[in-house]
ZABA-543928 format. One record per atom (N, C-alpha, C): atom name; y negated, z negated, x negated. Coordinates in nm, 4 decimals. Atoms other than C-alpha are relative to their C-alpha. Layout:
// ZABA-543928
{seti "CA"; {Y; Z; X}}
...
//
This chain:
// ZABA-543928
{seti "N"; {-0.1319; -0.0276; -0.0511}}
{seti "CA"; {-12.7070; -9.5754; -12.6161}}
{seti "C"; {0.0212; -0.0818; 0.1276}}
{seti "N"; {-0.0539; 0.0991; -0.1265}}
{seti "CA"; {-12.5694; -9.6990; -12.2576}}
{seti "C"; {0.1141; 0.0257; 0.0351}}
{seti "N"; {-0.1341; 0.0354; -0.0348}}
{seti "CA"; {-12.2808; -9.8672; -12.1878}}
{seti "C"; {0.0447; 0.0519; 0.1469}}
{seti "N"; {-0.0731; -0.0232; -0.1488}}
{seti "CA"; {-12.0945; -9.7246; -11.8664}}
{seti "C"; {0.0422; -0.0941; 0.0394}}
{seti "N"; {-0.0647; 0.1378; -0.1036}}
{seti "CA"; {-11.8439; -9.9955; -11.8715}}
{seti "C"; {0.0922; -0.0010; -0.1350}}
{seti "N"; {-0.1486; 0.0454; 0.0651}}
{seti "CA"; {-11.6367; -10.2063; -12.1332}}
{seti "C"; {0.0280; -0.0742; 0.0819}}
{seti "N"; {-0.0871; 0.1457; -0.1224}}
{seti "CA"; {-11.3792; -10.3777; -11.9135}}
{seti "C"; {0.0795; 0.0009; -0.1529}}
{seti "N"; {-0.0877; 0.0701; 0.0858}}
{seti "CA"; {-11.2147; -10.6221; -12.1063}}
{seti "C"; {0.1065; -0.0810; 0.0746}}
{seti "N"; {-0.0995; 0.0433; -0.0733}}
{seti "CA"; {-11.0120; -10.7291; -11.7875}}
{seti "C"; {-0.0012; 0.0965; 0.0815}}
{seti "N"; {-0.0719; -0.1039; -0.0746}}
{seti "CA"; {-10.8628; -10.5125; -11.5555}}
{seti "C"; {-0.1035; 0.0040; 0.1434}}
{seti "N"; {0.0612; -0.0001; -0.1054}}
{seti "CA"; {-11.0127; -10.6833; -11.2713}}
{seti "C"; {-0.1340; -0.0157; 0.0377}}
{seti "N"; {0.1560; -0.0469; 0.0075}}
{seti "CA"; {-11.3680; -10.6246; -11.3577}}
{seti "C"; {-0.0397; 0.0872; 0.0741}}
{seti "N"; {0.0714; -0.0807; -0.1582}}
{seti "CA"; {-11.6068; -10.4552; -11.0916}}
{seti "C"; {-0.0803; -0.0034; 0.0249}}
{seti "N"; {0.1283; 0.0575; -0.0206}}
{seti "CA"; {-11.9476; -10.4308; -11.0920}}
{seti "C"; {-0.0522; 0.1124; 0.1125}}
{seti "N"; {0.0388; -0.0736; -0.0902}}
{seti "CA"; {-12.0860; -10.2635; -10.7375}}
{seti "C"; {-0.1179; 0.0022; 0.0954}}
{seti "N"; {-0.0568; -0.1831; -0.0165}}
{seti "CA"; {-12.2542; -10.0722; -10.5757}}
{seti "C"; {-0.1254; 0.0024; -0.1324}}
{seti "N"; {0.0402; -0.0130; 0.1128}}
{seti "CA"; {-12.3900; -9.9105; -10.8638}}
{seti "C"; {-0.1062; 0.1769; 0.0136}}
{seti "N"; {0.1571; 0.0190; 0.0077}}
{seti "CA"; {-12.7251; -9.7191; -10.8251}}
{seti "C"; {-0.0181; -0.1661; 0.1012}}
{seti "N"; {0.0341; 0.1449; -0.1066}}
{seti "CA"; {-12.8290; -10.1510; -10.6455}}
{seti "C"; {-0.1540; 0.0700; 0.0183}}
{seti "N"; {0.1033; 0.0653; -0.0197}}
{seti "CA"; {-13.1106; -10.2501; -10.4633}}
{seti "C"; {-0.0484; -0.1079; 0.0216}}
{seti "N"; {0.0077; 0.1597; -0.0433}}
{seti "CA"; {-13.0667; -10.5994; -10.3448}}
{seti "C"; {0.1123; -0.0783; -0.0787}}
{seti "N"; {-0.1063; 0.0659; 0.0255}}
{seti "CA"; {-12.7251; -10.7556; -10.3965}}
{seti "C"; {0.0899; 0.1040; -0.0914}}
{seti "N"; {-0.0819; -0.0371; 0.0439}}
{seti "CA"; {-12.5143; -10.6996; -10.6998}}
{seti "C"; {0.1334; -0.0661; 0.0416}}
{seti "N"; {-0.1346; 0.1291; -0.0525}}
{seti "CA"; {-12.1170; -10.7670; -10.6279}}
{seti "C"; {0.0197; 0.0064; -0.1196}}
{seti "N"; {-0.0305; 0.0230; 0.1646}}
{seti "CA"; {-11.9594; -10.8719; -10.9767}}
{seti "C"; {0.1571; -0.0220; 0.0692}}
{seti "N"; {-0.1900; 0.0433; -0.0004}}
{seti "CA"; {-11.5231; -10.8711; -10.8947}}
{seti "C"; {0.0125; -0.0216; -0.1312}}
{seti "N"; {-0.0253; 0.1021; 0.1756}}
{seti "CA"; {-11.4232; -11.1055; -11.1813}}
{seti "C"; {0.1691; -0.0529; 0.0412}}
{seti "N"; {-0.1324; 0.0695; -0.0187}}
{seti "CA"; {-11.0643; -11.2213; -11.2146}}
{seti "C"; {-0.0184; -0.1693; 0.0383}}
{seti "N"; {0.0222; 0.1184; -0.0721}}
{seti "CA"; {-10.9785; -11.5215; -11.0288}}
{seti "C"; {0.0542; -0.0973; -0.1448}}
{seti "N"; {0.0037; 0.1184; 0.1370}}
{seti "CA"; {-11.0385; -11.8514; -11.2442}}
{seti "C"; {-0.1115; -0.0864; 0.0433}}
{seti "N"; {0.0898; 0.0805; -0.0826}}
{seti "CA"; {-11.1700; -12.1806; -11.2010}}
{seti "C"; {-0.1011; -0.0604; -0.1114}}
{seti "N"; {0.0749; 0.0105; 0.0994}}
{seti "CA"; {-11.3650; -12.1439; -11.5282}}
{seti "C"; {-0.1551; 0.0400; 0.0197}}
{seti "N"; {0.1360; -0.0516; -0.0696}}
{seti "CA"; {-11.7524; -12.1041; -11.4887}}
{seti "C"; {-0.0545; 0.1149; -0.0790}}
{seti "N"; {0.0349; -0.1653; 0.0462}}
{seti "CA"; {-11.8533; -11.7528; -11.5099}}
{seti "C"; {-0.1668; -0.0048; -0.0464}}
{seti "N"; {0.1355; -0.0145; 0.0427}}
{seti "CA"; {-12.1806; -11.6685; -11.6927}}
{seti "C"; {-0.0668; 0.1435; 0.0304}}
{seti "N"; {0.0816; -0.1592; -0.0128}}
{seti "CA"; {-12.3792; -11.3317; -11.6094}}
{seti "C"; {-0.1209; -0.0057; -0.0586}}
{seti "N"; {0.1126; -0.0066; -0.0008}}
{seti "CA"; {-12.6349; -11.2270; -11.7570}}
{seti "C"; {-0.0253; 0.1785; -0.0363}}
{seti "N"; {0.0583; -0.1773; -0.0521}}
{seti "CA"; {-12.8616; -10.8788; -11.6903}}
{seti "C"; {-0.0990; -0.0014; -0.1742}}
{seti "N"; {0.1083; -0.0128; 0.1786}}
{seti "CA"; {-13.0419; -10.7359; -12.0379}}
{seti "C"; {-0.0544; 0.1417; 0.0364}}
{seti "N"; {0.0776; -0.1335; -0.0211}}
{seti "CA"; {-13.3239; -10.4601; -12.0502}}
{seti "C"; {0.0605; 0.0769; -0.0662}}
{seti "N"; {-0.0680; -0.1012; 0.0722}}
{seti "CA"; {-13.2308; -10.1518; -12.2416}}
{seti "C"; {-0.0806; -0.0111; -0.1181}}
{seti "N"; {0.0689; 0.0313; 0.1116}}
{seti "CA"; {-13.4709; -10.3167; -12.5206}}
{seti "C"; {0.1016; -0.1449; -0.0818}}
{seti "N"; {-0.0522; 0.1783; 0.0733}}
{seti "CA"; {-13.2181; -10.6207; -12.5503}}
{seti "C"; {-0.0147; -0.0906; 0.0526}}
{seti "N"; {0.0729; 0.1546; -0.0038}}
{seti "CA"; {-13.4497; -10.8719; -12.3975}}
{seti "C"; {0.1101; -0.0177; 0.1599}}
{seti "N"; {-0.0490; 0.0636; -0.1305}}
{seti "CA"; {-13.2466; -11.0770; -12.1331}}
{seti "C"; {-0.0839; -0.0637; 0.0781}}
{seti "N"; {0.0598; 0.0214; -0.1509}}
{seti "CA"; {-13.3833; -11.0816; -11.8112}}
{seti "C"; {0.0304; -0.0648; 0.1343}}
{seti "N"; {-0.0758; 0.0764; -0.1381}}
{seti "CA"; {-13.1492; -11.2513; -11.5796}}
{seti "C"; {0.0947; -0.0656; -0.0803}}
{seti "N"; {-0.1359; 0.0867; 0.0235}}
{seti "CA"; {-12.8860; -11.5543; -11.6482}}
{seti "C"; {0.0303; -0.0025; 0.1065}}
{seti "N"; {-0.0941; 0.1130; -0.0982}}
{seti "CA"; {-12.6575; -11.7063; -11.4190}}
{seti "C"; {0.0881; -0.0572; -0.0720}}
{seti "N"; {-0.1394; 0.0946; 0.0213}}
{seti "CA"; {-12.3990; -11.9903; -11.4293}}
{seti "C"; {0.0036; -0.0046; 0.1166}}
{seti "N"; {-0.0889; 0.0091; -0.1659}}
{seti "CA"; {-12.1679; -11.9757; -11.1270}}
{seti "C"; {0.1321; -0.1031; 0.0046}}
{seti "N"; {-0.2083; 0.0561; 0.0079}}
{seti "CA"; {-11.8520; -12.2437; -11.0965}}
{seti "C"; {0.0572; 0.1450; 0.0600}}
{seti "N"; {-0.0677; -0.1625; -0.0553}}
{seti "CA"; {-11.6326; -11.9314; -10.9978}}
{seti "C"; {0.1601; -0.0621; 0.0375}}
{seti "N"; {-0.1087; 0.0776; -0.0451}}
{seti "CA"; {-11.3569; -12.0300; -10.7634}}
{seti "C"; {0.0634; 0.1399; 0.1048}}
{seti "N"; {-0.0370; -0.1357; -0.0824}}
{seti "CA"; {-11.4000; -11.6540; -10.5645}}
{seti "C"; {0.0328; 0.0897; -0.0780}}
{seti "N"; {-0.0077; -0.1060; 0.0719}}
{seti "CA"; {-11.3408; -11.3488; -10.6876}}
{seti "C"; {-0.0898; 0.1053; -0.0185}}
{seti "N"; {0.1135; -0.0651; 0.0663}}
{seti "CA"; {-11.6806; -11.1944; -10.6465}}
{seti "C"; {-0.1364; -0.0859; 0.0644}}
{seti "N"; {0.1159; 0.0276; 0.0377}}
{seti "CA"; {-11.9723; -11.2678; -10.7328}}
{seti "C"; {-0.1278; 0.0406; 0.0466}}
{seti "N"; {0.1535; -0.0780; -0.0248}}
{seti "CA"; {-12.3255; -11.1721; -10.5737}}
{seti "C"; {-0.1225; -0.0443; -0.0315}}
{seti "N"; {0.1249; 0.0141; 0.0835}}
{seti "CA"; {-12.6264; -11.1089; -10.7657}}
{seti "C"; {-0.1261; -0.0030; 0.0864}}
{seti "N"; {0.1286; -0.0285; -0.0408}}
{seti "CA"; {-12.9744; -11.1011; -10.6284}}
{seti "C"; {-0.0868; 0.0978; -0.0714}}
{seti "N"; {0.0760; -0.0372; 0.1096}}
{seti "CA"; {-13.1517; -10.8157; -10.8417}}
{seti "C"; {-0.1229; 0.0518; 0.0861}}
{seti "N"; {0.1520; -0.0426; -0.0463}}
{seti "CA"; {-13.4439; -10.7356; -10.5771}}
{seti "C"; {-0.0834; -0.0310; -0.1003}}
{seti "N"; {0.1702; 0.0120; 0.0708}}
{seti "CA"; {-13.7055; -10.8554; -10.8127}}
{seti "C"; {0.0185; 0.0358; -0.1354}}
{seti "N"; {-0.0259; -0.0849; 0.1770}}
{seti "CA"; {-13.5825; -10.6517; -11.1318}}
{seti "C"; {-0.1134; 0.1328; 0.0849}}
{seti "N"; {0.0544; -0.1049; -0.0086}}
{seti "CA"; {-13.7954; -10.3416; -11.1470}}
{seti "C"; {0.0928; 0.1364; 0.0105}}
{seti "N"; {-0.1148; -0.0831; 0.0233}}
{seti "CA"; {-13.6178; -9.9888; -11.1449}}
{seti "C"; {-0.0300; 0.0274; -0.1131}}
{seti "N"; {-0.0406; -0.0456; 0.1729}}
{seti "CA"; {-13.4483; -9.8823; -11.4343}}
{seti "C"; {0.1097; -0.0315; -0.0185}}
{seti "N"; {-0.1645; 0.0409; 0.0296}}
{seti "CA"; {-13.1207; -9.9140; -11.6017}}
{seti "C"; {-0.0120; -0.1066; -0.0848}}
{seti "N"; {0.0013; 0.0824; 0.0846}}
{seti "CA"; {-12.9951; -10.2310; -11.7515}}
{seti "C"; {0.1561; -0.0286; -0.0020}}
{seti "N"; {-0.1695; 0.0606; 0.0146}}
{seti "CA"; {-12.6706; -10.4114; -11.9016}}
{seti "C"; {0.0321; -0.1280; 0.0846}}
{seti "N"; {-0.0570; 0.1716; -0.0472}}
{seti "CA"; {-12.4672; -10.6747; -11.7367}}
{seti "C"; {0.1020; -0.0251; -0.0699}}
{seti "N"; {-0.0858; 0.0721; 0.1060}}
{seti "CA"; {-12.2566; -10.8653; -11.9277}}
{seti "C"; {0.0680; -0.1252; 0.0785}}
{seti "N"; {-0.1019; 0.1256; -0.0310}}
{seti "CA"; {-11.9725; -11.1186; -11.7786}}
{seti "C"; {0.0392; -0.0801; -0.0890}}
{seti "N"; {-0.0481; 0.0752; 0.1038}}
{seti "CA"; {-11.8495; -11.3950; -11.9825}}
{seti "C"; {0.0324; -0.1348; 0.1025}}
{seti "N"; {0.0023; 0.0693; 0.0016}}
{seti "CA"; {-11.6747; -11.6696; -11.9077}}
{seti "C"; {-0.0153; -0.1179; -0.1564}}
{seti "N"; {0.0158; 0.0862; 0.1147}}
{seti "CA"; {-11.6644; -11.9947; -12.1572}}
{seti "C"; {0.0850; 0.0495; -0.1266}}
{seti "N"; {-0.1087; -0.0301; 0.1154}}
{seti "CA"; {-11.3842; -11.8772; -12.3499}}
{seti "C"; {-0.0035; 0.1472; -0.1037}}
{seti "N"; {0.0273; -0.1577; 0.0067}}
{seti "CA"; {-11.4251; -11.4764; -12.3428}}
{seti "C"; {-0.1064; 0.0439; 0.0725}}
{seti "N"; {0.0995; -0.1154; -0.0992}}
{seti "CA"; {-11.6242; -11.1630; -12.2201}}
{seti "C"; {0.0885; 0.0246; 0.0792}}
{seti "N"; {-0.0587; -0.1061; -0.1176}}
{seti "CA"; {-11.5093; -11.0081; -11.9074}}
{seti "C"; {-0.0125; 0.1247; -0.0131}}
{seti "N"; {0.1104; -0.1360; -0.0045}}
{seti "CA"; {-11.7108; -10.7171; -11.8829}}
{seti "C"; {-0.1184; 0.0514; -0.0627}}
{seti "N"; {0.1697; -0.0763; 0.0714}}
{seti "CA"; {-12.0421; -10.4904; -11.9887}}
{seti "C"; {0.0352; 0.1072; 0.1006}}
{seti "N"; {0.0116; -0.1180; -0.1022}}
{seti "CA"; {-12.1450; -10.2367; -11.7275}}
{seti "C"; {-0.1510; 0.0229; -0.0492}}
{seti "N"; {0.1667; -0.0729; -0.0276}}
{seti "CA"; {-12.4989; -10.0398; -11.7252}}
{seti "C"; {0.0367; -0.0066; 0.1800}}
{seti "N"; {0.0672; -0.0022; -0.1002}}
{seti "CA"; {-12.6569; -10.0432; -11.4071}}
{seti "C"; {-0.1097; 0.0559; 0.0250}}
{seti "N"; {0.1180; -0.0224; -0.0174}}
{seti "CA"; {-12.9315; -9.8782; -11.2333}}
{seti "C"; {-0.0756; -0.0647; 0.1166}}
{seti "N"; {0.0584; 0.1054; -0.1357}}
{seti "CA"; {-13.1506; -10.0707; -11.0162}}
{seti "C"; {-0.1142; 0.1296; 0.0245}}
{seti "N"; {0.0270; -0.1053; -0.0440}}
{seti "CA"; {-13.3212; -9.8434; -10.7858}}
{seti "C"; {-0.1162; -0.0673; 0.1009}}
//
């Protein structure tokens, strides 16, 4: 099954969406440290981040993912933000 998109905040935003280089992540503003992390469509997590998060978006690096679709998942410490699918291209 693939997730399109649970937003669990309004101001969730994951773009541009087929990527090739730079993911943007719009996350509600907060000076809580945001966590990302990218998961194959097997589960296995493939990318973390920890960001202090003081902007409102976020940019990923996914050049060195392969193509294919995968999940991203926002979270800060407290809550989730987001879940988007993605296709990296």
């Amino acid at each position: 099954m693939i997730i399109n998109k649970v937003n669990l905040d309004e101001d969730f935003m994951v773009y541009p969406n087929p990527v090739k280089e730079d993911l943007n992540i719009l996350v509600p503003a907060s000076k809580d440290m945001m966590i990302v992390e990218i998961f194959d469509l097997q589960g296995i997590k493939v990318r973390a981040f920890m960001r202090d998060h003081y902007h409102k978006i976020l940019s990923v690096d996914v050049s060195s993912l392969t193509t294919g679709v995968y999940i991203v998942r926002v979270r800060n410490e407290e809550k989730q933000i987001g879940v988007v699918s993605i296709i990296k291209e």
